[in-house]
C-alpha positions as CSV (number, residue, x, y, z in Angstrom):
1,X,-4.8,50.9,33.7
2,X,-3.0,47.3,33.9
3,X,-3.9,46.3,29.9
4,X,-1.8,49.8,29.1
5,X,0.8,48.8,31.3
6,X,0.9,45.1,29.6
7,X,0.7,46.7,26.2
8,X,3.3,49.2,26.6
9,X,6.1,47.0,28.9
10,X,5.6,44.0,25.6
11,X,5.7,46.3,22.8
12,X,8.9,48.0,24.4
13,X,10.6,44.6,24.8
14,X,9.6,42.7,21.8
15,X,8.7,45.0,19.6
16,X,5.3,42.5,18.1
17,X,4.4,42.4,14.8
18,X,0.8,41.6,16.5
19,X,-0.3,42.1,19.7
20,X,-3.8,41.3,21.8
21,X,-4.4,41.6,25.3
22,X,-7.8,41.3,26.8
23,X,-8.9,41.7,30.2
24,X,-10.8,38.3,31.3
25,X,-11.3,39.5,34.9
26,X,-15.0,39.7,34.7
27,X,-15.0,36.0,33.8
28,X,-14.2,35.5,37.4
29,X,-14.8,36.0,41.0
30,X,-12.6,39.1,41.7
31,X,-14.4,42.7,42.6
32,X,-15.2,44.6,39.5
33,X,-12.5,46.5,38.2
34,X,-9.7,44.2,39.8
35,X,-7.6,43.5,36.6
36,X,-6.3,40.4,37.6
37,X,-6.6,38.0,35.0
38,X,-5.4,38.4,31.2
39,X,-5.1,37.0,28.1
40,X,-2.1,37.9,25.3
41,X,-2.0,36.9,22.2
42,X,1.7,38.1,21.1
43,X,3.7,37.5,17.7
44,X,7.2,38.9,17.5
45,X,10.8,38.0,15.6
46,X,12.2,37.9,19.0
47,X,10.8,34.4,19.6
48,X,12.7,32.8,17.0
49,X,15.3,30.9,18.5
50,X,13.1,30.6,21.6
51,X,11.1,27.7,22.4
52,X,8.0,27.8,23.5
53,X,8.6,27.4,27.0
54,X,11.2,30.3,26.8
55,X,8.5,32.7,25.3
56,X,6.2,31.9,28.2
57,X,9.1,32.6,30.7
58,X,10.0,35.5,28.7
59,X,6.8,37.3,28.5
60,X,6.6,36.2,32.4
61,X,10.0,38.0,33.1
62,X,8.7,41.4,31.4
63,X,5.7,41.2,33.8
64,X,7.0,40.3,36.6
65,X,6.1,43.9,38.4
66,X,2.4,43.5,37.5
67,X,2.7,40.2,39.3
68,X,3.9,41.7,42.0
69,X,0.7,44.6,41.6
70,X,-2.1,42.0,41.7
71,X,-1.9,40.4,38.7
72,X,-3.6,36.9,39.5
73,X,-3.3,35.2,36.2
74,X,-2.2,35.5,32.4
75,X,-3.1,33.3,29.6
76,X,-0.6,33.0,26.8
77,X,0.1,32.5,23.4
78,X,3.7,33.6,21.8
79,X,4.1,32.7,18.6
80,X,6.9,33.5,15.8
81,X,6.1,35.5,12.7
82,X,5.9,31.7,10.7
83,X,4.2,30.1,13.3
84,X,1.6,32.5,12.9
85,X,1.1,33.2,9.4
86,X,0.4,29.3,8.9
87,X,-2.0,29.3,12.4
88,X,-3.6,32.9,12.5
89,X,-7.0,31.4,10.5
90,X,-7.3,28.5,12.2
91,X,-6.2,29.8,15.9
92,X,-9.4,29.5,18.5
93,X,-7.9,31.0,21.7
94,X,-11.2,30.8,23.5
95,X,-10.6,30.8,27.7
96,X,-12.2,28.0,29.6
97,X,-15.3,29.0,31.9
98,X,-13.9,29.6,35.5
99,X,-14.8,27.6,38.0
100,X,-13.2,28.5,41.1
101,X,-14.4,31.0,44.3
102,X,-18.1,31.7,44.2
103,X,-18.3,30.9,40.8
104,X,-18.4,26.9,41.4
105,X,-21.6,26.7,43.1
């Protein structure tokens, strides 16, 4: 299952204080069961001296394989432990409603 393997290569590498992952895939036009889109919600020390951009390209690098297996698209948010002790209450990580394939008409 993809939202193991996401959960298992992240908490290897960055070893999160928090982590969430939720499969969005049925948000969209894929066949059930395709896995394809994700969101991740990860907080870890590691992304101190990173910028933001360098978190995203980070978590990108650790995934690359699942990319490479058919995963379509990933939402993220990577946050330091700061960062998210001051945002955690007020965060609203909601995904837009999809619009593309048969879903636009």
């Amino acid at each position: 299952m993809r939202s193991q393997r996401l959960n298992d290569k992240l908490s290897e590498s960055l070893s999160p204080v928090y982590l969430y992952i939720e499969d969005e895939s049925a948000n969209h036009s894929v066949p059930e069961g395709a896995e394809s889109h994700f969101k991740v919600i990860v907080v870890s020390r590691d992304f101190d001296a990173l910028s933001k951009v360098m978190r995203h390209q980070r978590v990108y690098s650790l995934l690359n394989d699942e990319f490479k297996k058919g995963l379509h698209a990933l939402s993220i948010r990577a946050y330091t432990l700061s960062e998210w002790e001051q945002e955690k209450s007020r965060i609203d990580f909601r995904s837009p409603e999809c619009l593309g394939g048969s879903k636009k008409s």
